[in-house]
C-alpha positions in Angstrom: 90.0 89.4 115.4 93.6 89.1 113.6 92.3 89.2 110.0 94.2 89.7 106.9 94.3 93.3 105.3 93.3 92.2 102.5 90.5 90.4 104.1 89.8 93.4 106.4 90.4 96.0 102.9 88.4 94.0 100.3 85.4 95.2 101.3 84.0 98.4 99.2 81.8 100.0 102.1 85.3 99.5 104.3 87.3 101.0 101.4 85.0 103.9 101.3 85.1 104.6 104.6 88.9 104.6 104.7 88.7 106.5 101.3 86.6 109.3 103.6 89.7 109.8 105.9 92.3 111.0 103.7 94.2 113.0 106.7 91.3 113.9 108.2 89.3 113.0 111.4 85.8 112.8 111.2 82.6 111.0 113.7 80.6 108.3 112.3 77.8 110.8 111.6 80.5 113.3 109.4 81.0 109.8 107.2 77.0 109.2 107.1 77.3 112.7 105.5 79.9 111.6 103.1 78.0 108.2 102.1 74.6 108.7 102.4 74.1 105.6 100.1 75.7 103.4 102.3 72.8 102.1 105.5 73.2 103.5 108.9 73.5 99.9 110.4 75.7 98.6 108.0 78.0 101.7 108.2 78.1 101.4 112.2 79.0 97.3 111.9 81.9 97.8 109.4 83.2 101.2 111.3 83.3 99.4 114.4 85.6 96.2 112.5 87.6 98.9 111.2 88.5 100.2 114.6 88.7 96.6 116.0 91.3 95.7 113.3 93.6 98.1 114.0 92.3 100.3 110.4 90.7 103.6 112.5 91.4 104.6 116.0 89.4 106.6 118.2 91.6 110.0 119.1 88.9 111.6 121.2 85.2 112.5 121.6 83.2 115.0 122.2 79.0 116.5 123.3 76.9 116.1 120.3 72.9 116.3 120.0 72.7 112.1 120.3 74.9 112.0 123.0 78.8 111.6 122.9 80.4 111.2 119.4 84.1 109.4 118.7 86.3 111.2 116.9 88.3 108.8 114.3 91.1 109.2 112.1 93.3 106.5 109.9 95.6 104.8 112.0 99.2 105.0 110.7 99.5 103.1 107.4 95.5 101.6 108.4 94.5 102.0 104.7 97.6 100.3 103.2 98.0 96.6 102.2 101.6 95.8 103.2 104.0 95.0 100.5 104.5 91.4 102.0 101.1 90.6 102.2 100.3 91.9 98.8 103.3 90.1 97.1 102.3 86.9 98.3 98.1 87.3 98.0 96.8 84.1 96.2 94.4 84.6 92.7 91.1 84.4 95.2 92.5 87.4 97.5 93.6 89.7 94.8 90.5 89.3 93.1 89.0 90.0 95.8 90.6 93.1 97.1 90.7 94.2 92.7 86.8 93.8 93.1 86.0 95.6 95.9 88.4 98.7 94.5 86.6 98.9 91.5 82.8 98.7 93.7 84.2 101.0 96.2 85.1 104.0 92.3 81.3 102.7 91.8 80.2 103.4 95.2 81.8 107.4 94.6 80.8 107.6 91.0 77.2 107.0 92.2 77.7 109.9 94.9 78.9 112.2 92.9 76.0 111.5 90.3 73.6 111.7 93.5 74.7 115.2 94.2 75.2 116.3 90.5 72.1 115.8 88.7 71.9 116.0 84.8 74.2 118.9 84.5 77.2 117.2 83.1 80.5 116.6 84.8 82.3 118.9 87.2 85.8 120.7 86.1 88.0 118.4 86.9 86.0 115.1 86.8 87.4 112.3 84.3 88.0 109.2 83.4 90.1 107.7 81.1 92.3 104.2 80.3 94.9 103.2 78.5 96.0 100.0 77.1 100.1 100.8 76.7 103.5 98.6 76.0 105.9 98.2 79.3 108.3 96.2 80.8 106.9 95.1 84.2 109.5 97.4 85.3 108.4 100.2 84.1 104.6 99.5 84.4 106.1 99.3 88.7 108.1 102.8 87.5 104.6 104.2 86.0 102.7 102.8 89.1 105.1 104.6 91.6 105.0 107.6 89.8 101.1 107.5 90.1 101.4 107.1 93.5 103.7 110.1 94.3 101.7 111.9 92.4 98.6 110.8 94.7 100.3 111.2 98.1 101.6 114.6 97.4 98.1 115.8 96.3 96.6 113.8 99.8 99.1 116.0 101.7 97.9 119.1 100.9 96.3 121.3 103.6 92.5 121.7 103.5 91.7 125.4 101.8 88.7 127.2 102.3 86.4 126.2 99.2 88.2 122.9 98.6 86.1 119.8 98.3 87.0 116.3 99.2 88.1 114.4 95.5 88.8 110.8 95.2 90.8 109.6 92.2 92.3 105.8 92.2 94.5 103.8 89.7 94.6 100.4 88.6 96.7 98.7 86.4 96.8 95.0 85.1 98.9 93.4 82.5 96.1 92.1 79.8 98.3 89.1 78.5 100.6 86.8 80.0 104.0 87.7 80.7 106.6 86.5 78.5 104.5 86.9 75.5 106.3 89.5 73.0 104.5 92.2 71.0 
């Protein structure tokens, strides 16, 4: 198929499957689990163009009540835009891809609320922005920082009694550049 990563990416069912990896592997029916809002056909179709584009391999299989399961993880850098593609994305595709990030938080906000009812937010659970005053290099310094901060806590092991989180950041300048405070 040879498609774009951000045209593969901007897509907030795909982004929510890829957001289900992390650094684990999981079956098709393990992701059901983790987006039960999201329809069995629909998840099946955009799992299988995941796999097709190169985003999830298969890395085995094994005996389950339906019949044999594949066993998927993230293929090396699958979830990632690359730096040359973002840097020269056109208005259209950025909106695009900024569009479905922001219906793929949605799409896990609503999951959470699904499984939390009306007793108020979970330790841990927040939200919060933050209109601040930056250079654009050090709104690139702040962004890189975010993401360390992200990787390292996506590298941690799996403990007994941890739960799967999913916290994202998105920053946009609000006014044109060149324009002084």
């Amino acid at each position: 198929m040879n498609r774009s990563r951000i045209e593969i990416l901007a897509h907030p069912i795909r982004l929510r499957i890829v957001g289900a990896f992390s650094k684990a592997r999981a079956t098709v029916e393990e992701i059901k689990r983790m987006l039960p809002d999201v329809p069995q056909a629909t998840l099946y179709r955009q799992v299988q163009l995941l796999i097709d584009e190169g985003v999830l391999r298969i890395v085995g299989h094994h005996r389950a009540r339906g019949g044999p399961q594949r066993i998927l993880s993230l293929a090396e850098g699958g979830g990632l835009i690359p730096d040359s593609e973002w840097n020269s994305a056109n208005a259209a595709e950025l909106e695009r891809i900024l569009t479905a990030f922001i219906a793929s938080m949605l799409g896990n906000a609503r999951t959470y609320l699904g499984f939390s009812g009306n007793r108020g937010p979970d330790p841990g659970v927040a939200c919060r922005g933050q209109v601040f005053f930056a250079t654009d290099a050090e709104a690139c310094e702040l962004r890189d920082r975010v993401h360390r901060l992200l990787a390292e806590a996506a590298d941690r092991p799996q403990l007994f009694g941890a739960r799967r989180w999913r916290a994202s950041f998105f920053s946009v300048p609000i006014e044109p550049a060149g324009r002084a405070a």
